[in-house]
Each structure stands twice: as structure tokens, then as C-alpha cells.
C-alpha positions as CSV (number, residue, x, y, z in Angstrom):
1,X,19.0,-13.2,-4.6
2,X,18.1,-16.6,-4.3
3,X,20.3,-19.6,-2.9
4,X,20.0,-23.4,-2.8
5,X,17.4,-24.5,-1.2
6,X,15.5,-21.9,-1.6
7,X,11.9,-22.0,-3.1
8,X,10.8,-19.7,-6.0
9,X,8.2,-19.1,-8.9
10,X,9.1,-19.1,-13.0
11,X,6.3,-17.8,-15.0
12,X,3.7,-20.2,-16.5
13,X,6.0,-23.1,-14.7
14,X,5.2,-22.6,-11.3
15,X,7.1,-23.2,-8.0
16,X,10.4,-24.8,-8.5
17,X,13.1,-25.5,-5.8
18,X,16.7,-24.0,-6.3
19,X,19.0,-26.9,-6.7
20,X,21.8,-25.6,-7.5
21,X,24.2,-22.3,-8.8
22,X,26.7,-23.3,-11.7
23,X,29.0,-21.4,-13.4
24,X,28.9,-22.4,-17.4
25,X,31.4,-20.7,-20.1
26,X,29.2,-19.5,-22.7
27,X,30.8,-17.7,-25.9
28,X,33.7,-17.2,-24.2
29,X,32.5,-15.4,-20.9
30,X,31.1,-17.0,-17.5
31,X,28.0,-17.1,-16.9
32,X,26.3,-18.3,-13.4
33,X,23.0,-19.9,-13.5
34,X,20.2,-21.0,-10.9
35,X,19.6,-24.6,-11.2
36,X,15.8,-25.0,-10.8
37,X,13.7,-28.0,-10.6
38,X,9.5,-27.4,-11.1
39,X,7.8,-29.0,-8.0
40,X,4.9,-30.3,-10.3
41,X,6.4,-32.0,-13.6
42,X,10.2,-32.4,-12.2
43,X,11.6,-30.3,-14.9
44,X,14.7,-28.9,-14.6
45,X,15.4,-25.7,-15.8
46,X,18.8,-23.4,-16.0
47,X,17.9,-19.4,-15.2
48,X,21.0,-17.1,-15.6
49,X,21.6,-14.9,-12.6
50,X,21.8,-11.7,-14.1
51,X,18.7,-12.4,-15.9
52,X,16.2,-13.1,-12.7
53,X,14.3,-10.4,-13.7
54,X,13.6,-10.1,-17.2
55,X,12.4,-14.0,-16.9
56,X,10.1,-13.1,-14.1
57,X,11.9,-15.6,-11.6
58,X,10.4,-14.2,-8.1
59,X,10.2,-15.7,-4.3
60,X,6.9,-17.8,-2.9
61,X,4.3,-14.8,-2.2
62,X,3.8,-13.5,1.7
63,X,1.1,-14.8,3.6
64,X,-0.2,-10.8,3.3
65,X,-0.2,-11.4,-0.4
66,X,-2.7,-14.2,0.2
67,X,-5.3,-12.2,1.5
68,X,-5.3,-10.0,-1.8
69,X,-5.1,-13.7,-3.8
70,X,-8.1,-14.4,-2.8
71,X,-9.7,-11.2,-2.7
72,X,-9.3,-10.7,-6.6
73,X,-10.5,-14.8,-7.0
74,X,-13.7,-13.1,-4.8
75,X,-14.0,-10.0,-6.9
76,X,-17.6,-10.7,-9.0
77,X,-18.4,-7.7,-10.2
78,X,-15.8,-8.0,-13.2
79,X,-17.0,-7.1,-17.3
80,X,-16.0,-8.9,-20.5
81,X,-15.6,-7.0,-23.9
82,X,-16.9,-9.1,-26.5
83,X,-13.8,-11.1,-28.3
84,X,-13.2,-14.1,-29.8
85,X,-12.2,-17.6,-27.9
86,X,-8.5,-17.3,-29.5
87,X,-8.3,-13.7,-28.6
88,X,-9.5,-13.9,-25.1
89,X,-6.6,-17.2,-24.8
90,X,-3.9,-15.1,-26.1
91,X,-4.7,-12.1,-23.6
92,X,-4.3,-14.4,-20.6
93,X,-1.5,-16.5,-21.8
94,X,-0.1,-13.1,-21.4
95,X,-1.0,-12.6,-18.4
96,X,0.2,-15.6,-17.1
97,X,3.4,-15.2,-18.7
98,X,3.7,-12.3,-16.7
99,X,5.0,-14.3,-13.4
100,X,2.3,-12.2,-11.3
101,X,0.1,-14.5,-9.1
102,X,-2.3,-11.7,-9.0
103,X,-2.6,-11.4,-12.9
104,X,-2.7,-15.6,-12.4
105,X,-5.4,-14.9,-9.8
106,X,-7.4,-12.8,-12.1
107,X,-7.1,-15.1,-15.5
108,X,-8.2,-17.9,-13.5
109,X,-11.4,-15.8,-12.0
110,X,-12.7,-14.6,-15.5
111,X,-12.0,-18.1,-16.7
112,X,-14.0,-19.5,-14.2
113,X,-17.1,-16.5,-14.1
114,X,-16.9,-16.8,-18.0
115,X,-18.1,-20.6,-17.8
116,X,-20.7,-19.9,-15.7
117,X,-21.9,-18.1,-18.6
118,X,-21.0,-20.3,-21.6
119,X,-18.7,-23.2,-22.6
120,X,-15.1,-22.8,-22.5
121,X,-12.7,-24.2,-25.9
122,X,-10.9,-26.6,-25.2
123,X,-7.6,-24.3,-25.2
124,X,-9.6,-22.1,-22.3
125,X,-10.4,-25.5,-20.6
126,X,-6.7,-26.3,-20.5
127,X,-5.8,-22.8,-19.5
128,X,-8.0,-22.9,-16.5
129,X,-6.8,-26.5,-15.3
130,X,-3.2,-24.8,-15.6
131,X,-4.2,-21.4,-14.0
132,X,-5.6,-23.6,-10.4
133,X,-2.2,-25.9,-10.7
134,X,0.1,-23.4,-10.2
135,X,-2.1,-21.2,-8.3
136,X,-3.0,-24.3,-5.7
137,X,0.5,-25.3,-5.8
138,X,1.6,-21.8,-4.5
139,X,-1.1,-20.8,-2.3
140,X,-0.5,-24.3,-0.6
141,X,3.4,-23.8,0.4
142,X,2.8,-19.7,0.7
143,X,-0.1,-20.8,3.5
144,X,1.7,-24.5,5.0
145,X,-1.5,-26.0,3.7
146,X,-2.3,-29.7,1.5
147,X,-3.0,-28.6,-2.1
148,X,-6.4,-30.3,-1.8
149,X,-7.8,-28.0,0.8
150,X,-6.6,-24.9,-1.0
151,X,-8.1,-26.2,-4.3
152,X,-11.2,-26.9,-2.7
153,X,-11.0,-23.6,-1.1
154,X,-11.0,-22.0,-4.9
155,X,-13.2,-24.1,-5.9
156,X,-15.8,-23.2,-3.0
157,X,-15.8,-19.6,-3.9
158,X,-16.7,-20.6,-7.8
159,X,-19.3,-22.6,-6.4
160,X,-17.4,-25.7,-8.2
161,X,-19.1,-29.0,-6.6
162,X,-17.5,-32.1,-6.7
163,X,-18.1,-34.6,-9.4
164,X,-19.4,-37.8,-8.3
165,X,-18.4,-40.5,-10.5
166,X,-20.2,-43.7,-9.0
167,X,-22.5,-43.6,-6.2
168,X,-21.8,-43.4,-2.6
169,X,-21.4,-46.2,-0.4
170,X,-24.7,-45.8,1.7
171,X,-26.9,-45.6,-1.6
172,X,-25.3,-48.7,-2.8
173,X,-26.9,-49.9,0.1
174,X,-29.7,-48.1,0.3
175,X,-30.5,-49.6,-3.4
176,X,-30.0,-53.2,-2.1
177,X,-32.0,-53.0,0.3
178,X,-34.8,-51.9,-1.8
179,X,-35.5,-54.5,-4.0
């Protein structure tokens, strides 16, 4: 399915690169495992061939599965049943868990519509950082665009402005001058 050099997504990890296929002897049989190292962290991870599947190990998405990315991030119209914070985190955990960058897609839209409306725990906070990593970090390579235009792509849609820290150059000037 995959070969070296070849890009691909593990659940809840993100993109990784295939390195390498080894052969190990495990309990007495042969086993041959995808070497994969995670794009963001450098983690290197051993995925056994025959179990591709079941782990959720799946190729970079198609630029047509793009368009329906962002048309679940642009969905609005979407209802919460009342639950509890650690409820709610456990249900997309799940989700992520999954592999599927539309169920990603759609854990890190109710995140974000669900802070319009009231403060995220910290848990969902972390969640949500995760959820635009490895959504960024795909939607980036999938597209052949810098991670910082995609996430400020999300971002836009979510109304998310930019957090200015310190001032802008011309209003340090423009308070100098007025004294």
C-alpha cells in the first residue's frame, strides 16, 4: 500500500513520512512493519503491514477532498445536546481517533462554534489546538500551501483575529510623537 517515501496520516498523530519497511521476528513469525516518522514532533513510530487498516493508517487526502474539508469547517447551522465538558471531550477524542479528516474537520468546527458561545476547559482548549495542528498540517501538503496561510484560512472562517501582543510599530510612533 504504501512505500518509502511516501507521505501518510496515523490517527490523532498526524502526517508522518514512510521511512522505512522492516521485517522483525516477533513470537516466532515475521512480521513487516512501515517505519513512520510524524512531520510535527519527529516521532517515530512502527505500523505492522497487515494491520494498516485497523490502525487507521491512510494516504494525504485529494485536493477534491479539500473542498468538502472546508465545507464541513463552513457548515454553521450545526446543534449541541446538552452534555457535560468531559463527555463532550471523550465524544471527540473519538472522533479523532477515528483517522477521518472529515470527523477531524467537524470536532474542530463544534469546538470552535461552541466557544463562541462559552469558555472551553482546559482539556477542550488543548483538543482544539491539536484538532488545527494536524488539520493545518494536512490541508497544507494536500493543497502545496505554508501551514500559516491554511491556518489563517481556518481561522478566517471562525472569525479568529489575530492577537496582538505589543503594539504596532506606527503607534509606537504615533505615541511619541504625541507627547
Amino acid at each position: 500500500m504504501f512505500k518509502v517515501g511516501d507521505l501518510a496520516v496515523y490517527p490523532a498523530h498526524g502526517v508522518g513520512l514512510i521511512e522505512a519497511i522492516e521485517e522483525k521476528e516477533i513470537g516466532g513469525s515475521t512480521l513487516v512493519f512501515y517505519v513512520m516518522r510524524i512531520l510535527e514532533n519527529d516521532m517515530k513510530i512502527m505500523i505492522p503491514k497487515n494491520n494498516t487498516e485497523t490502525v487507521g493508517l491512510r494516504s494525504v487526502i485529494s485536493k477534491k477532498d479539500v473542498e468538502r474539508v472546508y465545507s464541513i469547517l463552513e457548515e454553521k447551522d450545526i446543534k449541541f445536546t446538552p452534555q457535560t465538558w468531559n463527555r463532550r471531550y471523550r465524544e471527540y477524542m473519538e472522533r479523532i481517533k477515528t483517522g477521518s479528516i472529515f470527523d477531524l474537520a467537524a470536532v474542530l468546527r463544534d469546538l470552535y462554534i461552541l466557544q463562541m458561545d462559552k469558555p472551553l476547559s482546559f482539556g477542550e482548549r488543548k483538543m482544539l489546538e491539536t484538532a488545527k495542528a494536524l488539520l493545518v498540517k494536512e490541508l497544507s501538503i494536500a493543497r502545496n500551501r505554508k501551514e500559516e496561510e491554511v491556518e489563517k484560512g481556518i481561522e478566517s472562517i471562525f472569525g479568529v483575529e489575530d492577537v496582538q501582543t505589543e503594539p504596532a510599530p506606527e503607534m509606537l510612533l504615533e505615541m511619541k510623537t504625541d507627547v
